[in-house]
N, C-alpha and C positions, 0 to 999 in steps of 0.2 A: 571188625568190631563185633564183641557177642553180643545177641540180640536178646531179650527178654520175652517171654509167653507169660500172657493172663489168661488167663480163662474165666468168662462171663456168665453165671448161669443161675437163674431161678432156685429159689429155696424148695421148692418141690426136688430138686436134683439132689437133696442133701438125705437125710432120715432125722427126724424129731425121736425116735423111738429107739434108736442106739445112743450109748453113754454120752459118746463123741460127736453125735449126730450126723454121721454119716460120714464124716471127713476123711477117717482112718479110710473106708472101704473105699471112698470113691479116689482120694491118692495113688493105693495100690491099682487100682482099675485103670488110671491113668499111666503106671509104671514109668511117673517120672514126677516131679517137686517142680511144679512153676513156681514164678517169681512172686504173681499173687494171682489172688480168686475175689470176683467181684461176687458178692451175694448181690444180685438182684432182687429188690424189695420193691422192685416196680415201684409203687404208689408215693409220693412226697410228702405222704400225713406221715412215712415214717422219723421225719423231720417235722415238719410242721406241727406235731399233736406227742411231741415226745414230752413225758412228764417226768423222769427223772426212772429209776430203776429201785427204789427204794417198796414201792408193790409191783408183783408181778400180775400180767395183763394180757389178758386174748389180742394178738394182733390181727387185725382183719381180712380176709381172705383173697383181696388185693395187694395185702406185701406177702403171702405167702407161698403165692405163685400168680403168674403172666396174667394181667386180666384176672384172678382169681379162677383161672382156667381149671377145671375138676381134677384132671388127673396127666399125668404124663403116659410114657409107654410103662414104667416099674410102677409107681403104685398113684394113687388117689392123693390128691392134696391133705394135707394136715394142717391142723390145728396148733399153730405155734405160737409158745408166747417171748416177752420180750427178755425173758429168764434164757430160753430154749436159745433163742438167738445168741445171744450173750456169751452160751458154752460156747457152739458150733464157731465164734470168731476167735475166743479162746484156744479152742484147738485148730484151729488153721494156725494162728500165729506158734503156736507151739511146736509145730509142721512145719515150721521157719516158711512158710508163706504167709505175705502181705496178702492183708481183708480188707477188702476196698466194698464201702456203702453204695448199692449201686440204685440210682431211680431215674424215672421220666417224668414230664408235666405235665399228668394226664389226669382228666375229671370226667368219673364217669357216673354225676348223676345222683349220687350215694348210692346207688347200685348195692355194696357190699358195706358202705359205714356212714356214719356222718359227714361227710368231707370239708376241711377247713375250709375250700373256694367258695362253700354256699353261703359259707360267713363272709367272705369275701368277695363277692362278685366284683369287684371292680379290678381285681389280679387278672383278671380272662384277659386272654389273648382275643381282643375285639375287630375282625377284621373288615371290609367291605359286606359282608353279608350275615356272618355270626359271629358268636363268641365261641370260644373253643379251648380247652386248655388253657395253659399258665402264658402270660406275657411278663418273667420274673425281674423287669426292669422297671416295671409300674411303682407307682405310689399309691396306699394303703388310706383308706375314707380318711383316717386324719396327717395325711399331707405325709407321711412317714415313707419311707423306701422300704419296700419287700425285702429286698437285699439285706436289710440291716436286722430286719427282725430274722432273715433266714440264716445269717451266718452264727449270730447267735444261739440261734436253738441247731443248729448243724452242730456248732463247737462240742455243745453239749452231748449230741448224740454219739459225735463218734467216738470223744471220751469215752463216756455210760459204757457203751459196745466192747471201745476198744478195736475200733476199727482204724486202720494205716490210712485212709483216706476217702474219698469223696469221689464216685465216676457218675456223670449225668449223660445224661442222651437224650431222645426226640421229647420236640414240645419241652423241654427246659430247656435245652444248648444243643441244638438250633433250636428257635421258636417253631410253632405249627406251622405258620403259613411265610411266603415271599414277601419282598419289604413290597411287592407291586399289588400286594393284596391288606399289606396293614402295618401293623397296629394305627389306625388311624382317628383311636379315641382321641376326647379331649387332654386329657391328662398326657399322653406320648406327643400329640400335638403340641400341647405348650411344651412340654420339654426340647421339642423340634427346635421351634420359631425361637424360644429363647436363647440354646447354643448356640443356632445359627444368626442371630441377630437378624434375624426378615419380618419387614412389614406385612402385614396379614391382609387382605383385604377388607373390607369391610364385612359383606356378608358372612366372611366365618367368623373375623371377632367376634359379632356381634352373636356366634352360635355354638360358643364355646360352654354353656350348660344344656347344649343338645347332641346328645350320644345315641343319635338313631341312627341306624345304616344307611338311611341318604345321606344325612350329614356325612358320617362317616366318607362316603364317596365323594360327596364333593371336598373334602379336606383330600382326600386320595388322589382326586383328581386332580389339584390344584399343584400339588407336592410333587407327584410324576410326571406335569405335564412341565412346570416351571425352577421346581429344586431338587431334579433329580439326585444330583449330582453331591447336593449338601445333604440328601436324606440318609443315600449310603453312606457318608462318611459320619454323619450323626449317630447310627448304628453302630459302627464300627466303635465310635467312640464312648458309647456307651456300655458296650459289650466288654471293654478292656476297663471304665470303671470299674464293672462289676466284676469280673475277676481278680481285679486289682485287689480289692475289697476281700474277696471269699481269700484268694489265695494269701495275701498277708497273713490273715488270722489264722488258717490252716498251717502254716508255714512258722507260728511265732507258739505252734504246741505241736510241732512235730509232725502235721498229716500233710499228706498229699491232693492232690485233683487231678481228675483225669475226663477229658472233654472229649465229644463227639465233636459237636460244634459245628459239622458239614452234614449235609444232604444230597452234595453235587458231586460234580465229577474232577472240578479240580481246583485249585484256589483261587481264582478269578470269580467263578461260577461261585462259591461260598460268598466270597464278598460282596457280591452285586446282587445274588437274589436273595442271600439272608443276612447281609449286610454284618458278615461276621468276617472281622480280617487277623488271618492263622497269625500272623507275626507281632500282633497287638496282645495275640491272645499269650504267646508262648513271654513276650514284655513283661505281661501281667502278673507271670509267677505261674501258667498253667505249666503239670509235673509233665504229662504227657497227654498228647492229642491221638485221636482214634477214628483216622481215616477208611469211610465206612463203603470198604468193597463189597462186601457180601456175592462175589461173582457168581457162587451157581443159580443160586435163588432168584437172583435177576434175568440171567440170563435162560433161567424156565421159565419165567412169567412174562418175558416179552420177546418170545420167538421171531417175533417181526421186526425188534431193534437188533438187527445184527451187530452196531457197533457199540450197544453199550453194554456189552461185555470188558470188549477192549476198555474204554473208553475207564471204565469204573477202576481197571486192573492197572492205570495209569495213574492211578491217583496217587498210592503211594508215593510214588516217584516223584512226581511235582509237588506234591506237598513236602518232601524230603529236601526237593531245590528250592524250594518257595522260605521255608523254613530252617535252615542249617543246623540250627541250634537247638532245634525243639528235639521231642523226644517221642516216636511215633507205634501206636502200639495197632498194626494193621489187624482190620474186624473182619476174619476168616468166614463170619456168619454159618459155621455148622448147623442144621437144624432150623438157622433163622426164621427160613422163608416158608 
């Protein structure tokens, strides 16, 4: 079976300041045509804060490269706008390569801009100890589902762009942390107890408008000591709402998705510590999953796990038996690490 090549890479890798914005040169540098090219836009305001393309606009130095990180090995971050972007997916797709939207759920503080989460704190991924990142399965101060307002301004974006589709990774699809570490707000809370139909005990019912990290613990506590078991599958089942959700709509105007979804080493380990199960996912409508080897990078930073090199370069393989039917695009991690 032929296989397909994406390539993943920061809008620093591209040039704002050729016609093409870099595309022409970095194809040839490549001497070959992949299938597609995710622009990595890092930050989720490139969704979440998308106004339409009728003015053109500074986009913030968080979608313009990793962290807003200054400069690469070839030159110094630029100044891109949403104009600028627009070509550059233009001529990828002109390039007969698929331009896939690529972000994480990551909040850094408005550091580089405004950020929608400050308007939204109650999206944080709230765990036993802090808040962190997106938990994009939550519901919004008026009762509303994240999900519903994100797939709508997604639809939007990748129209406007002209982008083939949608790639998410850490902190969106997987969340930040283990299900042994959270979301154990009130809000993820009652969504628990409710699908699962479980009586609460008294003490947390009655502590359901207290969102302080004891509580938080002792809801944590309660859950992993007594409904393990219904917690993971609660996840699970929430995770295939939600793509259920993204992927119809993407799917009923032509775009695709493409998921990380894993942190571990192999499908068992995804569903139990981040209560994301592959076969729900690929149900859901997701186009392809992105089993995240990254082997050298790992296997430099922890010299003393000898085996999880192996263990990582195994993944494919089990997620490929785990999943038959899915569609796996393996994360070589060049440069990752």
């Amino acid at each position: 079976m032929q296989g397909e090549i994406h390539v993943w890479m920061p809008i620093i890798g591209f040039d704002r300041d050729e016609a093409d914005k870099g595309v022409g040169r970095l194809l040839e540098r490549m001497s070959f045509t992949p299938n597609g090219v995710s622009a990595f836009l890092f930050h989720p305001d490139i969704v979440n804060q998308h106004t339409g393309m009728s003015i053109e606009r500074m986009l913030p130095p968080d979608n313009c490269s990793y962290y807003g990180s200054p400069r690469n090995d070839e030159r110094c971050r630029q100044d891109w706008t949403n104009h600028d972007l627009k070509v550059a997916v233009e001529a990828l797709t002109e390039a007969g390569v698929e331009p896939y939207l690529g972000i994480m759920g990551v909040y850094l503080g408005n550091r580089w801009h405004d950020e929608w989460l400050t308007e939204h704190p109650e999206v944080k991924f709230a765990s036993r100890g802090i808040e962190y990142g997106y938990n994009v399965l939550k519901r919004m101060a008026d009762g509303s589902y994240y999900e519903d307002f994100f797939v709508d301004r997604l639809c939007e974006t990748l129209t406007d762009y002209g982008f083939a589709g949608l790639q998410v990774a850490d902190n969106f699809c997987p969340p930040p942390f283990t299900l042994h570490q959270g979301d154990y707000s009130a809000d993820m809370f009652t969504q628990f107890v409710d699908h699962a139909r479980l009586a609460v005990p008294g003490e947390l019912a009655d502590g359901l408008s207290d969102d302080s990290p004891e509580m938080r613990n002792r809801r944590g506590d309660w859950i992993w000591g007594a409904h393990r078991e219904d917690w993971v599958e609660f996840n699970a089942w929430r995770w295939e709402q939600f793509w259920t959700k993204v992927c119809g709509r993407l799917h009923q105007i032509g775009k695709k998705a493409i998921v990380l979804g894993m942190y571990c080493t192999d499908p068992f380990e995804t569903l139990y510590c981040k209560g994301i199960d592959l076969k729900r996912l690929v149900r859901a409508g997701v186009d392809y999953l992105m089993p995240n080897i990254v082997p050298t990078g790992l296997r430099m930073q922890h010299p003393d796990r000898g085996d999880r090199f192996h263990r990582y370069m195994a993944l494919a393989q089990l997620t490929s038996a785990f999943v038959p039917d899915g569609k796996l695009l393996s994360l070589l991690g060049v440069k990752d690490a």
